[in-house]
N, CA, C and O atoms as a GROMACS GRO file, in nm:
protein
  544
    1UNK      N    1   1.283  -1.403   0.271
    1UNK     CA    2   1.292  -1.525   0.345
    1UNK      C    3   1.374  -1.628   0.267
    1UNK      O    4   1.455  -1.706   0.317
    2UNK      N    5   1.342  -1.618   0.137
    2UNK     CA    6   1.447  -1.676   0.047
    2UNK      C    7   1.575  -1.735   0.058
    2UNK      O    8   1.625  -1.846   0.046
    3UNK      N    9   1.627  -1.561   0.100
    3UNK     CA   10   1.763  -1.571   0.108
    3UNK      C   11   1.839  -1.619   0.186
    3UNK      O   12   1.944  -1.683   0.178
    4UNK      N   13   1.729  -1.555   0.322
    4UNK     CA   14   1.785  -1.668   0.450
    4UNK      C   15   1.782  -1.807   0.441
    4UNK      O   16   1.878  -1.867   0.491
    5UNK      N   17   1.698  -1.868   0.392
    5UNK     CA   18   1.649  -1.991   0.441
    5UNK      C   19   1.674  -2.123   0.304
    5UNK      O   20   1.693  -2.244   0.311
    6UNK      N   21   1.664  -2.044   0.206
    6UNK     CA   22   1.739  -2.091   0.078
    6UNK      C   23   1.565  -2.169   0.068
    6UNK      O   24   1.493  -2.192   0.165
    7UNK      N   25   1.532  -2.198  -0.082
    7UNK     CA   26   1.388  -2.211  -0.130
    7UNK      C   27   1.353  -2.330  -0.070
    7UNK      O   28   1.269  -2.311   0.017
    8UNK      N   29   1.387  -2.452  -0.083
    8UNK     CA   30   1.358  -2.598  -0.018
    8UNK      C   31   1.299  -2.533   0.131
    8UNK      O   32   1.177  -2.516   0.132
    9UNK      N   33   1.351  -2.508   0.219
    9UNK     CA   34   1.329  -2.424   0.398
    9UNK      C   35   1.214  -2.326   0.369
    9UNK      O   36   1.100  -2.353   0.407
   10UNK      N   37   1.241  -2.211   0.303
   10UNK     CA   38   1.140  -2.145   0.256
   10UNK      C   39   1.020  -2.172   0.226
   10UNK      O   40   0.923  -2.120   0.282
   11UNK      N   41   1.014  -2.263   0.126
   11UNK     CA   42   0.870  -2.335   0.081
   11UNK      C   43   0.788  -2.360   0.203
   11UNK      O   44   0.668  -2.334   0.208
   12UNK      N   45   0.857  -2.414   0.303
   12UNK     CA   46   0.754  -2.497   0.382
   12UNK      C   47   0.775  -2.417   0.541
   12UNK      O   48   0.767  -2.477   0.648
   13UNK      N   49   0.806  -2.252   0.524
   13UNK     CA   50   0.788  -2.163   0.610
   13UNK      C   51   0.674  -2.099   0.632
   13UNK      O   52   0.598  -2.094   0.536
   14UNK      N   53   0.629  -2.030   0.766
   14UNK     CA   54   0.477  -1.971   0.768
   14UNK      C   55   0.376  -2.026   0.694
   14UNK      O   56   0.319  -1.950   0.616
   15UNK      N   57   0.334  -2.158   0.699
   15UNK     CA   58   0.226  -2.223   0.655
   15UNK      C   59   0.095  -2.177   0.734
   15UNK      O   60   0.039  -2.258   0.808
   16UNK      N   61   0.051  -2.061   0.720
   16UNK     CA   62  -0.048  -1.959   0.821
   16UNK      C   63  -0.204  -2.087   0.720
   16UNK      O   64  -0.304  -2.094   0.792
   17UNK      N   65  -0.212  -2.132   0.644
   17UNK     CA   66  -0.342  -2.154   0.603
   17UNK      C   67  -0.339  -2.321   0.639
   17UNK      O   68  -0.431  -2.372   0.702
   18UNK      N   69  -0.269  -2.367   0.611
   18UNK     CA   70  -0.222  -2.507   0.594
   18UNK      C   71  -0.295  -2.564   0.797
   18UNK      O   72  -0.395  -2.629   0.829
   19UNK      N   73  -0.165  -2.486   0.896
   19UNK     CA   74  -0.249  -2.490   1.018
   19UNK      C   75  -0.375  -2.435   1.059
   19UNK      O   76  -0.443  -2.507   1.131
   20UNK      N   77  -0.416  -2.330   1.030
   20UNK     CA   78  -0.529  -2.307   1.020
   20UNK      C   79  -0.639  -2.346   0.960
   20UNK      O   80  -0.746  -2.320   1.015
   21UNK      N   81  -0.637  -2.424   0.827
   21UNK     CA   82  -0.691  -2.547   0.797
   21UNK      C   83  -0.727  -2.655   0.891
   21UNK      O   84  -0.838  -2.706   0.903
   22UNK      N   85  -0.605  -2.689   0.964
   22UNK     CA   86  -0.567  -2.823   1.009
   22UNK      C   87  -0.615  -2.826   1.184
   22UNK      O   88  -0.576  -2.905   1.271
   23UNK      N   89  -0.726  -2.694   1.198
   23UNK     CA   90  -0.802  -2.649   1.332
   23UNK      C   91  -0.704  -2.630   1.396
   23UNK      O   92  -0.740  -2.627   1.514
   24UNK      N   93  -0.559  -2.611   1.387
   24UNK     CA   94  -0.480  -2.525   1.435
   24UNK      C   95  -0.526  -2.401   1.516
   24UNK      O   96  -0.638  -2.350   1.506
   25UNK      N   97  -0.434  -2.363   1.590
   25UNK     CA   98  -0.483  -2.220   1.629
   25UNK      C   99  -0.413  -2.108   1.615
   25UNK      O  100  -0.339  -2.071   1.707
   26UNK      N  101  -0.424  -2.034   1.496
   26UNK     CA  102  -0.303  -1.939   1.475
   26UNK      C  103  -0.243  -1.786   1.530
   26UNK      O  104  -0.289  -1.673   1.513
   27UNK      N  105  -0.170  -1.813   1.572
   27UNK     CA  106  -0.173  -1.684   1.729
   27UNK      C  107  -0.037  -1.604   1.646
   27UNK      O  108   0.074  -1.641   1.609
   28UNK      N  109  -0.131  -1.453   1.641
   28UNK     CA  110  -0.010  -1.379   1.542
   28UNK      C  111   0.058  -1.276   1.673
   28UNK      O  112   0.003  -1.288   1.782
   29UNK      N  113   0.177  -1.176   1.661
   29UNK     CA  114   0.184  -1.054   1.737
   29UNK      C  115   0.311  -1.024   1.684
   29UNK      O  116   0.388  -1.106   1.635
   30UNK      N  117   0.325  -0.931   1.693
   30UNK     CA  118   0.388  -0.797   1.675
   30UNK      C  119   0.565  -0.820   1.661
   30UNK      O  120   0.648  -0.738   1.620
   31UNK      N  121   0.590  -0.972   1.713
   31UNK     CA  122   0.742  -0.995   1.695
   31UNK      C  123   0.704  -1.147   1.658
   31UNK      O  124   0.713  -1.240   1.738
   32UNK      N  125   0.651  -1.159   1.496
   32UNK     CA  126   0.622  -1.288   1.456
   32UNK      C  127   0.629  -1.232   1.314
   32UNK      O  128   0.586  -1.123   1.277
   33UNK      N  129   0.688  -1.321   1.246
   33UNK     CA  130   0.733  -1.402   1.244
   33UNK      C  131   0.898  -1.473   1.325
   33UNK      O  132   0.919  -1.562   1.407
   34UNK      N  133   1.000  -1.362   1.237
   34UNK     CA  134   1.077  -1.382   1.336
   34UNK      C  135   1.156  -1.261   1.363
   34UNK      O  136   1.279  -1.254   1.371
   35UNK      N  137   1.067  -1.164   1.378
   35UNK     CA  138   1.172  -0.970   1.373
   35UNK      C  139   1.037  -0.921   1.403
   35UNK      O  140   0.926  -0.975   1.397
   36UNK      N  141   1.074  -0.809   1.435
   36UNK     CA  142   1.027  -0.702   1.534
   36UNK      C  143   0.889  -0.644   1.382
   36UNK      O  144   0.921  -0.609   1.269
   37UNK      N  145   0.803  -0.649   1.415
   37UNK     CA  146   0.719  -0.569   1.313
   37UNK      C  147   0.590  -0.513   1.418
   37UNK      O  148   0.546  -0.567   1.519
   38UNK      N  149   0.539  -0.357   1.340
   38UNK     CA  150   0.402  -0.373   1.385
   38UNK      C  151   0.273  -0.432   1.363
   38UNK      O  152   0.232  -0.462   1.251
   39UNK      N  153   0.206  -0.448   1.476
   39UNK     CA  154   0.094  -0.557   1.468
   39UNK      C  155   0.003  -0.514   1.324
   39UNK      O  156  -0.016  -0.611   1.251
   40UNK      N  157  -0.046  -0.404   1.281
   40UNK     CA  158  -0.110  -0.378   1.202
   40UNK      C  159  -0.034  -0.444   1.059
   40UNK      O  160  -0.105  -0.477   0.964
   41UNK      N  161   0.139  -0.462   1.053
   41UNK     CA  162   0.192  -0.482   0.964
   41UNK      C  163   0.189  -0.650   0.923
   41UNK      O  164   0.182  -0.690   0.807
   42UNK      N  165   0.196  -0.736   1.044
   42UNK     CA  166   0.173  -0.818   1.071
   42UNK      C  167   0.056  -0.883   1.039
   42UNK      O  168   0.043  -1.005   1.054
   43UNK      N  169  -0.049  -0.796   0.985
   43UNK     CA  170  -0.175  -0.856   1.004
   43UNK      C  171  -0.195  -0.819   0.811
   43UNK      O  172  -0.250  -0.898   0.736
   44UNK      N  173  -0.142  -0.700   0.771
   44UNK     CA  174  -0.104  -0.695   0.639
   44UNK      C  175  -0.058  -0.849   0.521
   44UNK      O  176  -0.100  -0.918   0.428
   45UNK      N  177   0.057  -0.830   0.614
   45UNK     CA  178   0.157  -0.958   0.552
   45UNK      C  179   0.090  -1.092   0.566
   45UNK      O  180   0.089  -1.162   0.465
   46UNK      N  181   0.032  -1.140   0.681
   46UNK     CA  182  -0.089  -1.249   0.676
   46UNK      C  183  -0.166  -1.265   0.523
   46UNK      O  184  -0.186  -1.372   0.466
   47UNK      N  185  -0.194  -1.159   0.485
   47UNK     CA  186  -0.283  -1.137   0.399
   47UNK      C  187  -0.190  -1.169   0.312
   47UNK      O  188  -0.153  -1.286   0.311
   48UNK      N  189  -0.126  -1.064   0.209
   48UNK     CA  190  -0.065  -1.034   0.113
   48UNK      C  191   0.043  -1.098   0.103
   48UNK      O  192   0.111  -1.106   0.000
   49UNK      N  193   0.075  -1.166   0.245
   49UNK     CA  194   0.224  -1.288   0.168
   49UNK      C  195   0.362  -1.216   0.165
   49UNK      O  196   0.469  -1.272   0.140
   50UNK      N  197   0.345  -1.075   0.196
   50UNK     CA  198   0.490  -0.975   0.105
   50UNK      C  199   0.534  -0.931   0.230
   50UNK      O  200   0.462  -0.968   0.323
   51UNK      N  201   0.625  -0.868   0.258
   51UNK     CA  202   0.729  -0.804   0.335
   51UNK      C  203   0.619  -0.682   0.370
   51UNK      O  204   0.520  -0.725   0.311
   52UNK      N  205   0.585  -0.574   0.423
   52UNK     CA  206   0.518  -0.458   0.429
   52UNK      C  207   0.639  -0.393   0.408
   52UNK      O  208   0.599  -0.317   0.320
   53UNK      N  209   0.758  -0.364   0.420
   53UNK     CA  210   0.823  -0.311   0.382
   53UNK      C  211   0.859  -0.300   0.234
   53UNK      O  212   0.884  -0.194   0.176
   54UNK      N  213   0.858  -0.397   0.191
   54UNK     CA  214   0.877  -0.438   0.013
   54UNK      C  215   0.819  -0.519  -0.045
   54UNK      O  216   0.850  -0.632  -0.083
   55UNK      N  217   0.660  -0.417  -0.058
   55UNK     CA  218   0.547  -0.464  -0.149
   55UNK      C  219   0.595  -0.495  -0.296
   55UNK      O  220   0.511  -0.550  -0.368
   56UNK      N  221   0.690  -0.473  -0.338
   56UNK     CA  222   0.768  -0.464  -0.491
   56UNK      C  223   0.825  -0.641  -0.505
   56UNK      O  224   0.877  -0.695  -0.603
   57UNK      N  225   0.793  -0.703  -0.367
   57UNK     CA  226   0.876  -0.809  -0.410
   57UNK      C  227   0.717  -0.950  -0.459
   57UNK      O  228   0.594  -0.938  -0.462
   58UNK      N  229   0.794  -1.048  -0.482
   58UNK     CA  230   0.640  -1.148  -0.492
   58UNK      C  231   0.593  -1.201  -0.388
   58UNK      O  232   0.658  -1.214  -0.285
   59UNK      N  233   0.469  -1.240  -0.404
   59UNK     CA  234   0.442  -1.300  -0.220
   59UNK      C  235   0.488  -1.454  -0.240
   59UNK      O  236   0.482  -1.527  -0.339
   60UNK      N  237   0.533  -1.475  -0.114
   60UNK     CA  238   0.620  -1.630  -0.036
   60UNK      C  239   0.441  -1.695  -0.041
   60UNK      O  240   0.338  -1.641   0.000
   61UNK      N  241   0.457  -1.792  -0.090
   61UNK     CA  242   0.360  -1.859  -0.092
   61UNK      C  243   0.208  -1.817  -0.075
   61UNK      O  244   0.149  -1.851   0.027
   62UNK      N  245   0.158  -1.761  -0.150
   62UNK     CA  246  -0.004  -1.705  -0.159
   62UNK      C  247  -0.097  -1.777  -0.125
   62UNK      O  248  -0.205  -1.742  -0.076
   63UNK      N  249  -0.049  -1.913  -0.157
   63UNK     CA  250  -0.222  -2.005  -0.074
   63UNK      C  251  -0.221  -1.969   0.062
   63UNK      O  252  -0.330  -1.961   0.119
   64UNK      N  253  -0.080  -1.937   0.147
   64UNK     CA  254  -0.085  -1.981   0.265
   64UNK      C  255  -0.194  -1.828   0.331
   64UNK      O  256  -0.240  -1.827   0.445
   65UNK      N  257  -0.208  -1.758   0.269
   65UNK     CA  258  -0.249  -1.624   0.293
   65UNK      C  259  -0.362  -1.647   0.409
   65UNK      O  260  -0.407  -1.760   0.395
   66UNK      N  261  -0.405  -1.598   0.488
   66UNK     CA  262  -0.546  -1.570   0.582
   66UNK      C  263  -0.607  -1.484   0.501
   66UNK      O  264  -0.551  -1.430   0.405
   67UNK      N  265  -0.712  -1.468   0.532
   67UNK     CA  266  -0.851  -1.363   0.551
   67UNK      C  267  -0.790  -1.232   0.653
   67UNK      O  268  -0.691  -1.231   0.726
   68UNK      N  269  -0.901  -1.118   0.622
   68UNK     CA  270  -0.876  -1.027   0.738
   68UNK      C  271  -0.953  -1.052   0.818
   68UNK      O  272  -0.996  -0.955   0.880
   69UNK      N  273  -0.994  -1.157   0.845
   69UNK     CA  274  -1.049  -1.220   0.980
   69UNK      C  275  -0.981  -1.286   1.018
   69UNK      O  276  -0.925  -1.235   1.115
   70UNK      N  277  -0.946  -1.389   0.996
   70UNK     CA  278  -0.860  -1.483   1.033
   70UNK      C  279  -0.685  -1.398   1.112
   70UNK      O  280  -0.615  -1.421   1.211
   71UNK      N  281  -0.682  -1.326   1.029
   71UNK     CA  282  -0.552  -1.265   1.075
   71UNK      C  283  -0.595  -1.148   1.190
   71UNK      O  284  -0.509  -1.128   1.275
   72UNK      N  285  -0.733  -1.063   1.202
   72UNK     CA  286  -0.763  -0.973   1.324
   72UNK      C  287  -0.752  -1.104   1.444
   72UNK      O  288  -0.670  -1.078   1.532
   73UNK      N  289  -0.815  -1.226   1.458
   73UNK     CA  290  -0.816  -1.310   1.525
   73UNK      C  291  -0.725  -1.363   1.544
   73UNK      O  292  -0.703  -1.395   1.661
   74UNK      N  293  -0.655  -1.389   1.470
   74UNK     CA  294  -0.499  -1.396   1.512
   74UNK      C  295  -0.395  -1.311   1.622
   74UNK      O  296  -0.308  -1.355   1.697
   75UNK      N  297  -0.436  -1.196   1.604
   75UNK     CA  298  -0.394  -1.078   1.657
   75UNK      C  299  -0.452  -1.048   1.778
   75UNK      O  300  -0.390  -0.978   1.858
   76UNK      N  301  -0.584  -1.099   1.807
   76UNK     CA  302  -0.706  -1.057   1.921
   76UNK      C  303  -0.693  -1.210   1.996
   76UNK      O  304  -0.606  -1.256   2.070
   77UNK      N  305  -0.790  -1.251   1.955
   77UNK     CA  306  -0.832  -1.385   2.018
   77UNK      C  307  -0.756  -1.536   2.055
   77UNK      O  308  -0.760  -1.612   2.152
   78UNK      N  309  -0.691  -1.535   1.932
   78UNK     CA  310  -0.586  -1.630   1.938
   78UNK      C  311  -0.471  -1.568   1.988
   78UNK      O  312  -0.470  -1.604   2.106
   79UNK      N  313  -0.401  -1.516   1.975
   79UNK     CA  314  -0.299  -1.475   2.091
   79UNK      C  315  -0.331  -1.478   2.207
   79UNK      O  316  -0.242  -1.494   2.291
   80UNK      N  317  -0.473  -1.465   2.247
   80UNK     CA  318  -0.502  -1.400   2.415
   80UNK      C  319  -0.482  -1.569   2.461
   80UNK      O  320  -0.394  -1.606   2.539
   81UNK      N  321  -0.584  -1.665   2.394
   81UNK     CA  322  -0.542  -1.833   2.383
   81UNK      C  323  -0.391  -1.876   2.377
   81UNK      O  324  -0.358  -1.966   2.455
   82UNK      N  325  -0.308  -1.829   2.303
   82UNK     CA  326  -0.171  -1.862   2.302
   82UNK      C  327  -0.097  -1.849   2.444
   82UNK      O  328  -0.028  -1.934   2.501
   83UNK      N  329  -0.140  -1.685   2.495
   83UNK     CA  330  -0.087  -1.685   2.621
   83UNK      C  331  -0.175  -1.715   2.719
   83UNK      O  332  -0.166  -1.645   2.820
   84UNK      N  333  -0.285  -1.826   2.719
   84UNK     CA  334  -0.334  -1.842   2.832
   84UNK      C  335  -0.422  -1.743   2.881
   84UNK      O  336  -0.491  -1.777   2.977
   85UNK      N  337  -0.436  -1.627   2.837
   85UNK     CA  338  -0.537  -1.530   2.876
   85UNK      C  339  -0.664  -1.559   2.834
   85UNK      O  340  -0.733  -1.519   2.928
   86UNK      N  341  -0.734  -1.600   2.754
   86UNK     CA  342  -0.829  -1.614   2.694
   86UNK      C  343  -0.954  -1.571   2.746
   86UNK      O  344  -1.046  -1.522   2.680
   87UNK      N  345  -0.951  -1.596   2.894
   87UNK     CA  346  -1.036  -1.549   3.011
   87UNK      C  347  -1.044  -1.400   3.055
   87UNK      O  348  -1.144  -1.354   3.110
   88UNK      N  349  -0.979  -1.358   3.039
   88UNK     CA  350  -0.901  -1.199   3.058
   88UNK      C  351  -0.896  -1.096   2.952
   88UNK      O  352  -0.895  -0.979   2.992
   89UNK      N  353  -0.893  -1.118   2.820
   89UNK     CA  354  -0.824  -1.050   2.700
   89UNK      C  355  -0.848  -1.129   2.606
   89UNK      O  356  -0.896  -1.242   2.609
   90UNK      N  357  -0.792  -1.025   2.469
   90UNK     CA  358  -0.845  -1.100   2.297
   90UNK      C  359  -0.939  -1.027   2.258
   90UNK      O  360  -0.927  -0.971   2.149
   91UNK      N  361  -1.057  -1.008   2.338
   91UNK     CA  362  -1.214  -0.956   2.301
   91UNK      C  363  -1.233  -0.830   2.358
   91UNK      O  364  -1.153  -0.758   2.417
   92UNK      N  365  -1.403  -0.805   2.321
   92UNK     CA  366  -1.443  -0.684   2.386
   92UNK      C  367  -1.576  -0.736   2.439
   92UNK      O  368  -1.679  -0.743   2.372
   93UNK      N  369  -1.556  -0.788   2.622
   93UNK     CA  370  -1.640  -0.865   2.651
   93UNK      C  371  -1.629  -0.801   2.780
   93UNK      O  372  -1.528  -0.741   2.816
   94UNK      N  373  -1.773  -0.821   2.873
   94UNK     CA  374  -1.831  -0.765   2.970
   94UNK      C  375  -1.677  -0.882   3.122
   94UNK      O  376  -1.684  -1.004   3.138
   95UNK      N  377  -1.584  -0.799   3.188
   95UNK     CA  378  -1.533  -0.887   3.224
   95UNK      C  379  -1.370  -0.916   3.205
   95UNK      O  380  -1.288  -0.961   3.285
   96UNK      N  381  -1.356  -0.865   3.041
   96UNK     CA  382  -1.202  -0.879   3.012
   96UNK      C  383  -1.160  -0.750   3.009
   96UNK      O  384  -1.230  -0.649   3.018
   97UNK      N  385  -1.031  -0.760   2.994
   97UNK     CA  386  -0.968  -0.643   3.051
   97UNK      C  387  -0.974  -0.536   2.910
   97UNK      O  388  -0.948  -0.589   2.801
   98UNK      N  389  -1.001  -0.410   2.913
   98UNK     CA  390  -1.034  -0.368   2.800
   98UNK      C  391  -0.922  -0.269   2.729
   98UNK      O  392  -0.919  -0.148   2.755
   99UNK      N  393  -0.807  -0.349   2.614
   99UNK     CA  394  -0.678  -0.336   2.561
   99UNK      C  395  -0.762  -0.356   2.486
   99UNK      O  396  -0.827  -0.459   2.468
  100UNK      N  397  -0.771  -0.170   2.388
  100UNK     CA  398  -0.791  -0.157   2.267
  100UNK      C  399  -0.747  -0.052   2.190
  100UNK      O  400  -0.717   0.060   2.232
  101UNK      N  401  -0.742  -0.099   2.050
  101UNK     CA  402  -0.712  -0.047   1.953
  101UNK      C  403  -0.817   0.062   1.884
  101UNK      O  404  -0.933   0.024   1.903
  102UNK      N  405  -0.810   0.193   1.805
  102UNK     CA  406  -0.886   0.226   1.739
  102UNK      C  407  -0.851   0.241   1.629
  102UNK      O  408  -0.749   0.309   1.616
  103UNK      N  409  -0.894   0.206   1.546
  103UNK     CA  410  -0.888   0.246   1.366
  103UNK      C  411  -0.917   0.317   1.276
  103UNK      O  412  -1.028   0.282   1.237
  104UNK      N  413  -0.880   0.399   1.219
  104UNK     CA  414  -0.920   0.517   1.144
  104UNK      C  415  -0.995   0.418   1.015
  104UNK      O  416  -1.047   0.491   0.930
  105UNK      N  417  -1.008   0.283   0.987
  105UNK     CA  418  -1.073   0.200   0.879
  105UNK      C  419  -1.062   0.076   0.940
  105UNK      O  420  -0.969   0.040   1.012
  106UNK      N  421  -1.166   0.007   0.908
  106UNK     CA  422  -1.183  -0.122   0.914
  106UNK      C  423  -1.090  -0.185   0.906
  106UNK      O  424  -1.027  -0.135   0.813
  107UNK      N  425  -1.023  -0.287   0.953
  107UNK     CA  426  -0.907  -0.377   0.935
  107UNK      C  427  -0.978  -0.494   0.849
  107UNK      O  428  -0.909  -0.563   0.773
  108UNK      N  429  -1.098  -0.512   0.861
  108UNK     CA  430  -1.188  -0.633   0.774
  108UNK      C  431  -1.215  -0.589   0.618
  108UNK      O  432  -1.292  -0.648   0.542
  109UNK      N  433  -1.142  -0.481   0.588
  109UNK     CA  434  -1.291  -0.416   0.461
  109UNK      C  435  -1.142  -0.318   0.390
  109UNK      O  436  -1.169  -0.237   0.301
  110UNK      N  437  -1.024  -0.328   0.425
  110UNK     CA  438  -0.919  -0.241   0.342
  110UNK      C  439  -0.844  -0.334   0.244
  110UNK      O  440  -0.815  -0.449   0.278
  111UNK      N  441  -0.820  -0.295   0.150
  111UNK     CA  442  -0.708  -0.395   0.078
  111UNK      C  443  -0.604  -0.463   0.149
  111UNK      O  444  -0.536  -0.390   0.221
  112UNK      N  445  -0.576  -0.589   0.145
  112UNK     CA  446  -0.466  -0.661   0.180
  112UNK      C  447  -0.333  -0.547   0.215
  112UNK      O  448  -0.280  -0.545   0.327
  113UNK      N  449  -0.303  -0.481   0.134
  113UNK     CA  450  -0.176  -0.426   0.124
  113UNK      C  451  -0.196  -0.271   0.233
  113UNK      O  452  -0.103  -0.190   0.244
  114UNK      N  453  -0.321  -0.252   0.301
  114UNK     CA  454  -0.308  -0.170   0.326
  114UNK      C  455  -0.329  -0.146   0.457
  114UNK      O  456  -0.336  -0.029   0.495
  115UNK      N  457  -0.342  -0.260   0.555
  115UNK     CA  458  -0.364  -0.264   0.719
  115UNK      C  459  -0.272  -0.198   0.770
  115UNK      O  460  -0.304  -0.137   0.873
  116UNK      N  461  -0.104  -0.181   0.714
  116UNK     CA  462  -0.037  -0.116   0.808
  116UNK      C  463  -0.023   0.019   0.760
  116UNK      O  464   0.074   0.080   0.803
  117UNK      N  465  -0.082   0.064   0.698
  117UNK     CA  466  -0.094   0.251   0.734
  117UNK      C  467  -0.243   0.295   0.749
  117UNK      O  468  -0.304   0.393   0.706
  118UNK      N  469  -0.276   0.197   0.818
  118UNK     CA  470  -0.422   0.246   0.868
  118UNK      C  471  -0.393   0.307   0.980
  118UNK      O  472  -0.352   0.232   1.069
  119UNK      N  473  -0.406   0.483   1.020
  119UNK     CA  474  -0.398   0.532   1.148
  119UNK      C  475  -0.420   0.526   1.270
  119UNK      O  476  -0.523   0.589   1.296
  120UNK      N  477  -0.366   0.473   1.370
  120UNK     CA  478  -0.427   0.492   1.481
  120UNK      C  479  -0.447   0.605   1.541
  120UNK      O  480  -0.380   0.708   1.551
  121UNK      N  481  -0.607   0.556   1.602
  121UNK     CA  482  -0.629   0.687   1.650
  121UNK      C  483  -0.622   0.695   1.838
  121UNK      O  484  -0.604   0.784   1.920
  122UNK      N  485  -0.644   0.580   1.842
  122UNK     CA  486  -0.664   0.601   2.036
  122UNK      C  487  -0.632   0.387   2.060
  122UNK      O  488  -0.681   0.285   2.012
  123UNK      N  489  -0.529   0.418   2.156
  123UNK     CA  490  -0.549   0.311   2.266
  123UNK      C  491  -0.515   0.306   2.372
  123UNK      O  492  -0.423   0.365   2.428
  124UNK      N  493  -0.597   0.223   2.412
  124UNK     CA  494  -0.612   0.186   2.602
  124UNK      C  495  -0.574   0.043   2.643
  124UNK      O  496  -0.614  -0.058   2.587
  125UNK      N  497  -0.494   0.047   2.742
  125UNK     CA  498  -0.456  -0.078   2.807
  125UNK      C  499  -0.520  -0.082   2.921
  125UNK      O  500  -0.517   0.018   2.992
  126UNK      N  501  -0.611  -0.232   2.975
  126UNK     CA  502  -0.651  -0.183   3.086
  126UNK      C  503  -0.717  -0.105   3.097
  126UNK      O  504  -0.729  -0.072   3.215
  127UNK      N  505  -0.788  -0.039   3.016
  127UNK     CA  506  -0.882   0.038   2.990
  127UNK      C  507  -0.833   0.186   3.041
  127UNK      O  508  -0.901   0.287   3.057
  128UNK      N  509  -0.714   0.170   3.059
  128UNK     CA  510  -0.629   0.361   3.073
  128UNK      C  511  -0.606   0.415   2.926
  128UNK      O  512  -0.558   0.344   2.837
  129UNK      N  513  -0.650   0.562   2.906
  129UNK     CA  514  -0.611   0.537   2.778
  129UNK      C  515  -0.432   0.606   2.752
  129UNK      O  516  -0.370   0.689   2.819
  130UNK      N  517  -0.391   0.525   2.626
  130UNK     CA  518  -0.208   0.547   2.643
  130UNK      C  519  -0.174   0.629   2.532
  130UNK      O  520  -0.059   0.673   2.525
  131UNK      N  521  -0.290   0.662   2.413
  131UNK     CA  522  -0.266   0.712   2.294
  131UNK      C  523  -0.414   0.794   2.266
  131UNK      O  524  -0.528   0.750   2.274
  132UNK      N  525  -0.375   0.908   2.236
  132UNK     CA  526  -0.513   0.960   2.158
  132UNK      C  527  -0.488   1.066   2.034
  132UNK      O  528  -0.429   1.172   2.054
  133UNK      N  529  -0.526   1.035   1.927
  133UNK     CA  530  -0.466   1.111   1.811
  133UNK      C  531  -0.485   1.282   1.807
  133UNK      O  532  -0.597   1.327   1.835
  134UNK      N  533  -0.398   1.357   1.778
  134UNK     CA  534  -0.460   1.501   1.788
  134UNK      C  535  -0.589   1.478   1.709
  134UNK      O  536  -0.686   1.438   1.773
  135UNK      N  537  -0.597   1.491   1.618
  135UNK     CA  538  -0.700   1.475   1.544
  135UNK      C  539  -0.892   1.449   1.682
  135UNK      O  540  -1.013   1.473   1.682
  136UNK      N  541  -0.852   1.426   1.714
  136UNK     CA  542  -0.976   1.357   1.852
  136UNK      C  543  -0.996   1.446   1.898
  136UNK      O  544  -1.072   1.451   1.994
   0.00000   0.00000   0.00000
C-alpha cells in the first residue's frame, strides 16, 4: 500500500479499529479493500495487517487490526447492514435467507495468519447447496 499511496496517504489508510472504535460500522467483503480478494483472505488481513499473499512483508499499521470477531462480523452481519439486508441475511436466524459457509476450523480460534487456507467444505446460497467438498 506503501508504494501506491506513498507513507503520509498510507498511514491514515484502512483505519479498520479507529472506526470501529468510533461505533462505526465496519462492513468487510471479498472486493475490499480495493482488489479482488477472498473473503476468508479478507478476514485474515483484518487481523494480521499483511497482504495474505505476502506474509514476509510488515503489517500496515497493527493497532488498526480487528479481532476474529470483529472481522467474521464484518463479513456476516455488517455487510448484510451495509447493503440494507440486515432483515434478510448476515446471520443464522429463523427467517433469513440461509447463505452459508462451512469451515473445516473455526474462523474465531485459528491464528491471525491463517483464515485464508482454512478449507471449505460446503456452501449454500439460499439455502441451495452450491459447493460440497469430496471429502463429505
Amino acid at each position: 500500500m506503501k508504494r501506491r499511496l506513498g507513507e503520509p496517504r498510507a498511514s491514515r489508510a484502512w483505519r479498520c479499529r479507529d472506526l470501529h472504535d468510533s461505533g462505526a460500522v465496519v462492513a468487510l467483503d471479498s472486493d475490499w479493500p480495493i482488489a479482488p480478494y477472498p473473503p476468508l483472505g479478507v478476514m485474515a488481513d483484518a487481523r494480521h495487517r499483511r497482504p495474505t499473499r505476502d506474509l514476509s512483508r510488515a503489517p500496515h499499521g497493527p493497532e488498526q487490526a480487528l479481532t476474529s470477531l470483529e472481522a467474521l462480523r464484518g463479513m456476516t452481519v455488517n455487510a448484510a447492514y451495509a447493503a440494507g439486508e440486515e432483515h434478510e441475511t448476515g446471520r443464522i436466524a429463523v427467517g433469513h435467507r440461509a447463505d452459508l459457509t462451512v469451515l473445516a476450523a473455526d474462523p474465531l480460534t485459528v491464528p491471525a495468519t491463517e483464515p485464508a487456507g482454512v478449507p471449505v467444505l460446503s456452501t449454500l446460497l439460499d439455502g441451495d447447496p452450491t459447493h460440497r467438498a469430496a471429502s463429505l
